[in-house]
N, C-alpha and C positions, 0 to 999 in steps of 0.2 A: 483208505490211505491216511486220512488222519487220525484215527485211532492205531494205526503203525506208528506213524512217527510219533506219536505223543507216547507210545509204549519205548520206544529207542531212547526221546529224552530221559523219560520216568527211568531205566535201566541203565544208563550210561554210566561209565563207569568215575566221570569226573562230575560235580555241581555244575548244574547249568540254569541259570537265574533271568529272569527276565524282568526289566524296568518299564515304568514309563517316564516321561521326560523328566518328571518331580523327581527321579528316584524311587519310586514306590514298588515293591516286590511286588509282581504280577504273578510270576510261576517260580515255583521249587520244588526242583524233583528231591530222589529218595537219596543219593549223594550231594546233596546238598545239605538235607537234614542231616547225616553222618558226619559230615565234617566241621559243621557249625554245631551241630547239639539243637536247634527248633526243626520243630515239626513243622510240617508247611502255615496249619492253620492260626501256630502262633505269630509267624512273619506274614503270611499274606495281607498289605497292605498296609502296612509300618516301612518307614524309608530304612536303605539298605544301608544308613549309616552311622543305627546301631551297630552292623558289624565293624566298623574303622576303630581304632585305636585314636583317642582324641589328639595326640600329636600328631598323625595325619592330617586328621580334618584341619589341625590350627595352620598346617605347612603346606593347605593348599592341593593336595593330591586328586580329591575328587572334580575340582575345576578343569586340574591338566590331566586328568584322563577323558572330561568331554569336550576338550580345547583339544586334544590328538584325536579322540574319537571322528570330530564334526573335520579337521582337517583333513585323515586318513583313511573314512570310513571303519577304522580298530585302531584296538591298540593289542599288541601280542605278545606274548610271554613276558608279561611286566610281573615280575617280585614285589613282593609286598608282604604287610601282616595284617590280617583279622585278629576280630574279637568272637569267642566261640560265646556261647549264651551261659558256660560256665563259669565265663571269666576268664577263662585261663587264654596267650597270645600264640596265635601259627603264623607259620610263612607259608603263602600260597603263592601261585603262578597262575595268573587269569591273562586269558583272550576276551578281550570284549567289543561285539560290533553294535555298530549303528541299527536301528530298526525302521524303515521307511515304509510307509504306504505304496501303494500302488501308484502314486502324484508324486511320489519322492518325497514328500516329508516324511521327517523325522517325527515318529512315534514312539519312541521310548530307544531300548539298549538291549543286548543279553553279553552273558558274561559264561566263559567257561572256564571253573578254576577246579586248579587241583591242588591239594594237601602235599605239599613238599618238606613240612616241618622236621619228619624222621632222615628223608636226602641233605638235607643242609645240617642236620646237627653229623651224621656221619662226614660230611666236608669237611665241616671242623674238628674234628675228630682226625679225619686224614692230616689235615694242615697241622694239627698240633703234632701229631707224629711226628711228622716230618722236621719239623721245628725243633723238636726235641732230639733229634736226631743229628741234627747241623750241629744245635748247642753240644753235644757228645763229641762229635768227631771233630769239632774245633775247640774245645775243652782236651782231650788227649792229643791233639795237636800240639797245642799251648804246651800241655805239660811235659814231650815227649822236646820240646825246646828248650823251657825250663832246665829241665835235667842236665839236657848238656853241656847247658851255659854250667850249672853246677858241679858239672865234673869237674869242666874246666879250672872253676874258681877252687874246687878242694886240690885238685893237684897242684896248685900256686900256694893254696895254703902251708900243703905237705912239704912243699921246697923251703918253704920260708923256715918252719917249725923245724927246720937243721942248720938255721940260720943263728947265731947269738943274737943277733937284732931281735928277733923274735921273744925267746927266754927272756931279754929284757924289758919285753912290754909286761906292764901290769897283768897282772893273774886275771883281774874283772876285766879286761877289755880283751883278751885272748879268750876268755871263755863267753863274752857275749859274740863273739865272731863266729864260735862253732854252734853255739846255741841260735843266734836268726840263720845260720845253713839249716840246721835241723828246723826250725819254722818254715823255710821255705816248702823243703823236700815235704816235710807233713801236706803243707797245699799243694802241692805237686800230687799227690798220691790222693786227697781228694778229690781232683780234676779226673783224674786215669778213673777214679771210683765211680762218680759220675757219669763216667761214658756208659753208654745204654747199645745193647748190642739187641736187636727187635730180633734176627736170625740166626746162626750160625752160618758163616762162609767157609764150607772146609775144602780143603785142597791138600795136595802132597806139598806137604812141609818139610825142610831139614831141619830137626829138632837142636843138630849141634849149631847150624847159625845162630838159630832162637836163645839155644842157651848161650853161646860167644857174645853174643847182645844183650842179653840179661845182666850177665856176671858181670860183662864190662861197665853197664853203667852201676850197679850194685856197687862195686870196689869204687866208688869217688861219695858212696855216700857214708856219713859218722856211724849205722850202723858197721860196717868193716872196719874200721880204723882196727888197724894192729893184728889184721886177723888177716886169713891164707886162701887162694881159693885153690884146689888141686882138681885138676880135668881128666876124667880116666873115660878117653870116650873109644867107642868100635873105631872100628878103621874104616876109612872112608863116611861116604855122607849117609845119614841116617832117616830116612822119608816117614814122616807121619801122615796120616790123614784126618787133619784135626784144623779149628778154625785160629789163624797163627795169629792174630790178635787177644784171640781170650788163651791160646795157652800161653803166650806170652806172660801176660795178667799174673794167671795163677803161678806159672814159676818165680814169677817177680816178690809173689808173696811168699812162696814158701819159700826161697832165699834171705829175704828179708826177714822171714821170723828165724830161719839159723843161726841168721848172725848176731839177732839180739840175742838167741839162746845163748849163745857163748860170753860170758858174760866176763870170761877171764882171758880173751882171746884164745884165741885154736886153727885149725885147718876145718873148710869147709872141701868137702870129696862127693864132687859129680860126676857119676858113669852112667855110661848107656853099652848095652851089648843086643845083639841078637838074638832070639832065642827060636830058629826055624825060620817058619813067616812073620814073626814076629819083632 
């Protein structure tokens, strides 16, 4: 029986270590060695606090894991990091109990940890995603607010500029008014650029809303000024099956590069028709 169980520690598939009171490594099976980098016979009987990262040791960690040990009899699933024998720092997860005699004293400790370092950097990994994700969708947020303050502001502008009050402001203070709109809209479109789309969400889309919302905010930016938009769409509503955020996007741009095309103003001509299923 006990060459069984000492075969289950030896094979287990997490490090399983065993102290005496000093600290001193008594056993170390063969995931033990894997994870740390010593072989057993280099650790047996060196304190186990070579493995700690010396800002541990200075914060006290090894006190209050035998100040919980001798309270609870363990301590379990405690996060932490080692020191491997290459240097280089892991995050482990060790259960560590008390070890008594047969009298009930305490004879040392065992500890059983496992390697969590590649689960915690995927965490973070997850968390940044997601992070980045919020930052996108409240970036196109921001900007899809922007805008419309924008419109707003160019259509007041366009009233005014039929105004003589207006002709009578100075040439540089009527052209730095159109030039910080055109600063804005530029950050505005890097915000929308910004946004990070991790999937595709496609649904049945009506492509003519998508474009009635395009065009509409498009005509209040200095790209259109002077310039036409003419709508040549099917009859009735138009269903795609595409993700209406990113075709959104793309029409936005290729609108917006027509109108820069035009560079003497013109009529910009959008249709959509049927062709079968199509």
């Amino acid at each position: 029986m006990r060459v069984f169980f000492e075969n289950i520690v030896q094979d287990a598939g997490d490090a399983i270590v065993s102290l005496d009171t000093d600290g001193i490594v008594r056993s170390w099976n063969r995931s033990a060695e894997e994870i740390y980098g010593y072989a057993a016979e280099e650790i047996m009987g060196r304190s186990y606090l070579c493995l700690l990262p010396e800002d541990l040791i200075a914060a006290g960690e090894p006190e209050k894991l035998i100040e919980e040990g001798l309270r609870n009899g363990f301590v379990r699933d405690h996060e932490t990091r080692r020191v491997r024998k290459d240097g280089t720092t892991i995050t482990v997860r060790l259960t560590r109990s008390v070890l008594r005699d047969a009298e009930g004293k305490m004879i040392g400790s065992s500890a059983i940890v496992r390697d969590i370092t590649a689960e915690k950097e995927m965490e973070a990994r997850l968390i940044e995603a997601e992070r980045m994700s919020a930052i996108g969708q409240l970036a196109a947020s921001t900007a899809h607010e922007v805008r419309n303050a924008l419109a707003g502001i160019w259509g007041t502008i366009e009233v005014m500029q039929r105004n003589p009050a207006w002709r009578d402001l100075p040439e540089e203070i009527r052209e730095e008014v159109r030039l910080q709109i055109s600063r804005i809209a530029r950050f505005v479109d890097d915000l929308l650029a910004y946004r990070k789309h991790d999937a595709m969400v496609r649904r049945c889309t009506d492509i003519h809303r998508v474009l009635d919302k395009v065009l509409s905010t498009a005509a209040s930016s200095t790209e259109a000024a002077g310039k036409q938009a003419q709508r040549r769409y099917a009859a009735g509503s138009l269903c795609v099956d595409v993700d209406a955020c990113l075709i959104e996007q793309a029409l936005q741009n290729v609108i917006k590069n027509a109108y820069q095309a035009m560079e003497e103003g013109g009529t910009l001509s959008i249709s959509t028709e049927r062709s079968k299923e199509y």
